[in-house]
N, C-alpha and C positions, 0 to 999 in steps of 0.2 A: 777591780775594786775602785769605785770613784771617790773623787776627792774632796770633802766635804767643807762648804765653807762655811772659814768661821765664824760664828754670833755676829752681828753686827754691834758694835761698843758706843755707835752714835749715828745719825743721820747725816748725807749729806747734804752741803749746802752748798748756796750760788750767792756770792756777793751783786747786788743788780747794782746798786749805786744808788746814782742820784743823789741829789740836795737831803735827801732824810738818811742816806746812808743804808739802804735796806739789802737785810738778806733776808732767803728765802730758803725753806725745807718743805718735802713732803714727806708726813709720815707713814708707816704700813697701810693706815685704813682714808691714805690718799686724803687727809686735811692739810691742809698747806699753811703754815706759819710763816712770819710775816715780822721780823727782829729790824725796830727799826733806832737809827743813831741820832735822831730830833737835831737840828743845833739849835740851843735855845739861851744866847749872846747875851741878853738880857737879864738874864738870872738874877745875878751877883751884879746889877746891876753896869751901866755904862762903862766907867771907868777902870774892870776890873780886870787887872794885867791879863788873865788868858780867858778872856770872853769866848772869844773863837774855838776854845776848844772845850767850851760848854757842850753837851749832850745830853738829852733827855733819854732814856732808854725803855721803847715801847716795845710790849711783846701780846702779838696779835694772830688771831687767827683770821686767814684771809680767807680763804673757801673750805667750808666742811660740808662735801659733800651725805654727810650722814644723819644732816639736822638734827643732829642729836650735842647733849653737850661732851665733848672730849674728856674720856676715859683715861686712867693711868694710864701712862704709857713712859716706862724708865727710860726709853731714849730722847726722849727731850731735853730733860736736863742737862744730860752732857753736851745735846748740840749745841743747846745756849749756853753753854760753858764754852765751847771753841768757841762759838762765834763772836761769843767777848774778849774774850783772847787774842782771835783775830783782827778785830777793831782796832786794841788796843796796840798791836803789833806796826800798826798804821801812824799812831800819833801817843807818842808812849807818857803826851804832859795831856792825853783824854781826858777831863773830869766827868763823868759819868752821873746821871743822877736819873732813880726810878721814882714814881709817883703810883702808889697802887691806886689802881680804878675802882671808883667806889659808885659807878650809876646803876650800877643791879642790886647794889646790897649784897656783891657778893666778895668784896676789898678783902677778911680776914683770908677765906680761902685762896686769895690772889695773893696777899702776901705771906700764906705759908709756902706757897707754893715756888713764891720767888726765892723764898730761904733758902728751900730745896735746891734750887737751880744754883744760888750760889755756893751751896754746896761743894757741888761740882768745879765750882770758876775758883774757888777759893783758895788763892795762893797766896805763899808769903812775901812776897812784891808788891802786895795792892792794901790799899786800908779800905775800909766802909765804916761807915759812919749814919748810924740811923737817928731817927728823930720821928714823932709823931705828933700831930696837930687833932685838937678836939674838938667838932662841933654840936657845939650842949645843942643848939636849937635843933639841928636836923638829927642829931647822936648817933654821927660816923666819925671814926676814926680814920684820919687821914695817916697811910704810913710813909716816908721818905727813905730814901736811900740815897745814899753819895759813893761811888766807887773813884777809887786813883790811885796811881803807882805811888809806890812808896818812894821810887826814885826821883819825883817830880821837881824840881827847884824849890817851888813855888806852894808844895806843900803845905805850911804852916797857913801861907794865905787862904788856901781853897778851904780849908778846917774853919776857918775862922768867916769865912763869906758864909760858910755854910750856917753854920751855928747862929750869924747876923741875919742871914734871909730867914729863920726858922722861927728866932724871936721878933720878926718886924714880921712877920704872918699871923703870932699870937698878938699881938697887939693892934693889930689890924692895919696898919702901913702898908 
């Protein structure tokens, strides 16, 4: 009687590096995703105590060989659940922040889909903190996200940078 392995519970991954902080998964039908860590110092503007540990959080697909658009697939979620995890394990005062992509017109389905994914990541050691930005002319919703440990020092600041970048967007600063 052979030994049957079990389900797969997530995909693996390979941390490549680099300046953008990228990891990389291939799924069953061989598309390859592409989780990257942006540093983006700037944010919160110059001055602001943990610039350095600014991060944009892109999630991309790098080759699909099946030109087609990617299909549910439950193991995703969890990968991008570890591999936030793992990031975060790396620098545990990470502020985090997603920007869903909005040039296809297809930003709502992006950010249900990140819910999902943070679903997964969603521990009680981390805050997030959304926010959404409206443009009456082109009429897309811009969605935001900010993730960070709850352990962070520095906490109260990053909440409050955040909330500050979010009202000087709507105002157009």
């Amino acid at each position: 009687m052979s030994e049957e392995e079990p389900p797969l519970s997530r995909y693996n991954f390979d941390f490549a590096g680099g300046i953008q902080n990228s990891y990389l998964f291939v799924t069953q039908k061989q598309i390859i995703y592409e989780i990257l860590f942006k540093p983006t110092p700037y944010l919160f503007g110059e001055g602001f105590v943990l610039s350095d540990e600014i991060v944009e959080l892109v999630i991309k697909v790098a080759d699909n060989p099946t030109d087609r658009r990617p299909s549910l697939d439950v193991l995703i979620a969890p990968t991008v659940a570890a591999i936030i995890k793992d990031f975060y394990e790396k620098s545990s005062l990470t502020i985090t922040i997603f920007i869903c992509d909005t040039a296809d017109r297809r930003h709502e389905a992006r950010w249900r889909k990140f819910n999902r994914w943070y679903e997964h990541f969603a521990a009680s050691d981390y805050i997030r903190i959304d926010d959404s930005l409206r443009d009456k002319k082109e009429e897309v919703l811009y969605h935001w996200a900010l993730i960070a440990k709850n352990n962070n020092p520095y906490l109260r600041e990053v909440g409050l940078a955040f909330l500050d970048l979010m009202a000087d967007l709507r105002i157009g600063k």
